[in-house]
MARNU-360601 format. One record per residue (C-alpha): x, y, z. Coordinates in Angstrom, 2 decimals, padded with zeros to 5 digits. Example, Ala and Ser with C-alpha at 12.3 -4.5 7.8 and 13.67 -1.06 7.14 Angstrom:
! residues 2
       xx       yy       zz
   012.30  -004.50   007.80
   013.67  -001.06   007.14
//
This chain:
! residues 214
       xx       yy       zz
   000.00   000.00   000.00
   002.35   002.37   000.93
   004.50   002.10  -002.22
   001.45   002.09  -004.40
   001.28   005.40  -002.75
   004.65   006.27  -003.21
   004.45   005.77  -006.73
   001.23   007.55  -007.16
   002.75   010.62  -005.80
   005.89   010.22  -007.55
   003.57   010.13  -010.79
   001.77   013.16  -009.98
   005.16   015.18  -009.26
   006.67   014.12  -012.58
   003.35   015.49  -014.16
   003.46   018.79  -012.08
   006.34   020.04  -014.12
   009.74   021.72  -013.78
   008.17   024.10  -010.77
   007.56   021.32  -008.65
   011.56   021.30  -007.53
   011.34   024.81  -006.14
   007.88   024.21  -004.30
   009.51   021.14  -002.66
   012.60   022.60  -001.81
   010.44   025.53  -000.27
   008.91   022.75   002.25
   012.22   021.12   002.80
   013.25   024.86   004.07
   010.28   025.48   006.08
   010.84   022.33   007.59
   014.13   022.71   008.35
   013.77   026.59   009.81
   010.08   025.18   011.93
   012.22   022.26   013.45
   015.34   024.81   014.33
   013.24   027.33   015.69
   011.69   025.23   017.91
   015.10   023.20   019.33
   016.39   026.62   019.64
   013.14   028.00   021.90
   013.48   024.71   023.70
   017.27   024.89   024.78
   016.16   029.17   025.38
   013.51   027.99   027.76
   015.76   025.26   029.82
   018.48   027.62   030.40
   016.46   030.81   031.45
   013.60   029.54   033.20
   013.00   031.35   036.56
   016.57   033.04   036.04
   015.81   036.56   036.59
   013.97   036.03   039.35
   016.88   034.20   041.12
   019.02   037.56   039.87
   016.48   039.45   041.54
   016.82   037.61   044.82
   020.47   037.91   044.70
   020.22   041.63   044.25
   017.92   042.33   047.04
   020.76   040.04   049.70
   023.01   042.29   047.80
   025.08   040.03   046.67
   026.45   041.47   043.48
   028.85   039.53   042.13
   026.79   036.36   042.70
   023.96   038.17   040.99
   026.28   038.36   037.83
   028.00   035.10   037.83
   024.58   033.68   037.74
   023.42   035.91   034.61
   026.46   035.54   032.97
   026.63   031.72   033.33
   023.24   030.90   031.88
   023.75   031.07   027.96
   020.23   032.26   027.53
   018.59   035.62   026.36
   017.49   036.79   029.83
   021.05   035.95   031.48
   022.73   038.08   028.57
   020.27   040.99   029.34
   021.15   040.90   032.81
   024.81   040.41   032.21
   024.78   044.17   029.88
   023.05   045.20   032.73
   024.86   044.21   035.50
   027.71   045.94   033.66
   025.61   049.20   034.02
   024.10   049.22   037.04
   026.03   052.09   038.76
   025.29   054.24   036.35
   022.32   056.79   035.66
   019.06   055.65   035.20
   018.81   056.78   031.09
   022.09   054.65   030.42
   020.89   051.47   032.71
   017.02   051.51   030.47
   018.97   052.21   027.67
   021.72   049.45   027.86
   018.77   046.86   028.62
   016.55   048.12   025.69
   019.05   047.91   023.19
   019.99   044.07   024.93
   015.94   043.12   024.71
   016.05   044.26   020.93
   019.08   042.18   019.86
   017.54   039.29   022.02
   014.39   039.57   019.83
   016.39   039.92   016.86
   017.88   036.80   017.36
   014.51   034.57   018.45
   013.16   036.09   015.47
   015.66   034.81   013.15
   015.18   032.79   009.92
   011.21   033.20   011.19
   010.85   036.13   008.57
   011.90   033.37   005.51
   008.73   031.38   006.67
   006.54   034.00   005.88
   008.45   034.46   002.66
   007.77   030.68   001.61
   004.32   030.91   002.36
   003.78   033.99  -000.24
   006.15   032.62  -003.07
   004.87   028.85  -002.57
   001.15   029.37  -004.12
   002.61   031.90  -006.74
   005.39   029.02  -007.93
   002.11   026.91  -008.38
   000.19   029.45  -010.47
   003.32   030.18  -012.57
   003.60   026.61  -013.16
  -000.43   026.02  -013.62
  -000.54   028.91  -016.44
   002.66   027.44  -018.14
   000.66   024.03  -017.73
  -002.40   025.79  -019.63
  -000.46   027.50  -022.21
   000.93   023.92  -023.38
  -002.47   022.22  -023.07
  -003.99   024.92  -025.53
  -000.50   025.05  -028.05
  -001.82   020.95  -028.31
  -005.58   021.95  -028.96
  -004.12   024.50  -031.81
  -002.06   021.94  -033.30
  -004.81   019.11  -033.49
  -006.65   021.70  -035.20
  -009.49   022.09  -032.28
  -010.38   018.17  -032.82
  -010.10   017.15  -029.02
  -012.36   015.39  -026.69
  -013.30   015.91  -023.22
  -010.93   013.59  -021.88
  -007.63   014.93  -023.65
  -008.88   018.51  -022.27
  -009.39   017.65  -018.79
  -005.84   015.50  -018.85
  -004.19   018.57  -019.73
  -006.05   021.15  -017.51
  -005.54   018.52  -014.14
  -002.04   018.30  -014.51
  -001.67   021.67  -015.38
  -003.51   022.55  -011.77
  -000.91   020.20  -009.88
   001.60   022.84  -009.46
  -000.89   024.85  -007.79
  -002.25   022.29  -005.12
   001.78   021.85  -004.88
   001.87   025.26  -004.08
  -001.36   025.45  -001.79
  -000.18   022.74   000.07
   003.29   023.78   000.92
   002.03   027.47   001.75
  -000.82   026.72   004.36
   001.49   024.56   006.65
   004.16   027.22   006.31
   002.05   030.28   007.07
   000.94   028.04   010.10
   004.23   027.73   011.28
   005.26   031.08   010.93
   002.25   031.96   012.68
   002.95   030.06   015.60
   006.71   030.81   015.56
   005.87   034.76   015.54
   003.14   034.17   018.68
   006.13   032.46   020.68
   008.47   035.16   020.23
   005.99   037.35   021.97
   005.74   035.61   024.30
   009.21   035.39   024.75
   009.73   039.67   024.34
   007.35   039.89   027.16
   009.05   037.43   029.44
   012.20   039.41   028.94
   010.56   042.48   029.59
   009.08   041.38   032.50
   012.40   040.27   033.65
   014.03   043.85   032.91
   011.42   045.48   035.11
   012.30   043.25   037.98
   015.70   043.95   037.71
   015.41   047.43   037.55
   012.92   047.70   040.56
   015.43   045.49   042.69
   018.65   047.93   041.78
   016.76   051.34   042.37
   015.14   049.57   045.65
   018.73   049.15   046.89
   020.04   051.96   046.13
   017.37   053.73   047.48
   018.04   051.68   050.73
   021.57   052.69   050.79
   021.43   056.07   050.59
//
């Protein structure tokens, strides 16, 4: 059964036409950036979890340097953040906010990478597929012309159906992707607001003790 399949897909990719190569390759991509994306968010997540509230903690015993060992130790987005702003954290309030915005951007930057290429894939996909189906149509028609207009049903339907593969090609590549992109974007906010959530912290527990200091 399953190489009966096998074969009957093979046979309808061999029909679709010389555009069927990119389309695949553009699902081989997604697939590759989806399955990155998420290792990456997963290794993110293990490393960071509950981190800046353990910063925090440190802070308010006032101990510093253990405070910035611990950021600087993690490998993860909200340790690095931390880290710039541990750096900082004797100086004025403007260079401290701006030192951690500038960290929270990059951070973004970086869980947003590759993500940007989904969305790509998922516009060119269908439009691969409609290049290839009017190509497909323009060669079913050249036939009609040269058999002089005597063609049944069944030759005219042969030609239109394969000529419509390259677009269900298409179709079906794009709707997956533009799900995954979807859900890719919605975990990066997620993510932006955990960091920013963790910035606030930090910057509560440094003006708190300095305020207790003076």
């Amino acid at each position: 059964m399953a190489e009966f399949i096998m074969n009957d897909m093979a046979g309808f990719i061999s029909k679709g036409g010389v555009l069927v190569i990119p389309i695949l390759l553009c699902s081989v991509v997604a697939l590759a950036i989806f399955v990155e994306r998420l290792i990456y968010f997963a290794r993110m997540r293990s490393h960071g979890q509950g981190l800046a509230q353990r910063v925090v903690n440190l802070l308010r015993q006032g101990q510093y340097i253990k405070a910035s060992q611990k950021a600087s130790q993690s490998n993860s987005p909200m340790g690095r953040i931390l880290a710039a702003a541990m750096e900082v954290k004797d100086q004025d309030r403007e260079i401290l906010e701006t030192v951690m915005v500038n960290a929270t951007e990059k951070e973004v930057r970086d869980l947003s990478s590759y993500i940007q290429a989904l969305a790509t894939i998922g516009n060119i996909a269908p439009l691969l597929g409609l290049f290839g189906t009017v190509i497909g149509m323009i060669k079913a028609f050249m036939v009609i012309q040269e058999m002089g207009g005597k063609v049944n049903a069944a030759v005219l339907a042969g030609g239109i159906w394969e000529a419509m593969l390259t677009t269900a090609f298409g179709l079906a590549v794009a709707l997956p992707t533009m799900v995954a992109h979807s859900y890719l974007v919605a975990r990066v906010d997620q993510y932006e607001a955990r960091l920013q959530g963790g910035t606030v912290e930090f910057m509560k527990s440094i003006f708190i003790s300095v305020k207790h200091s003076e």
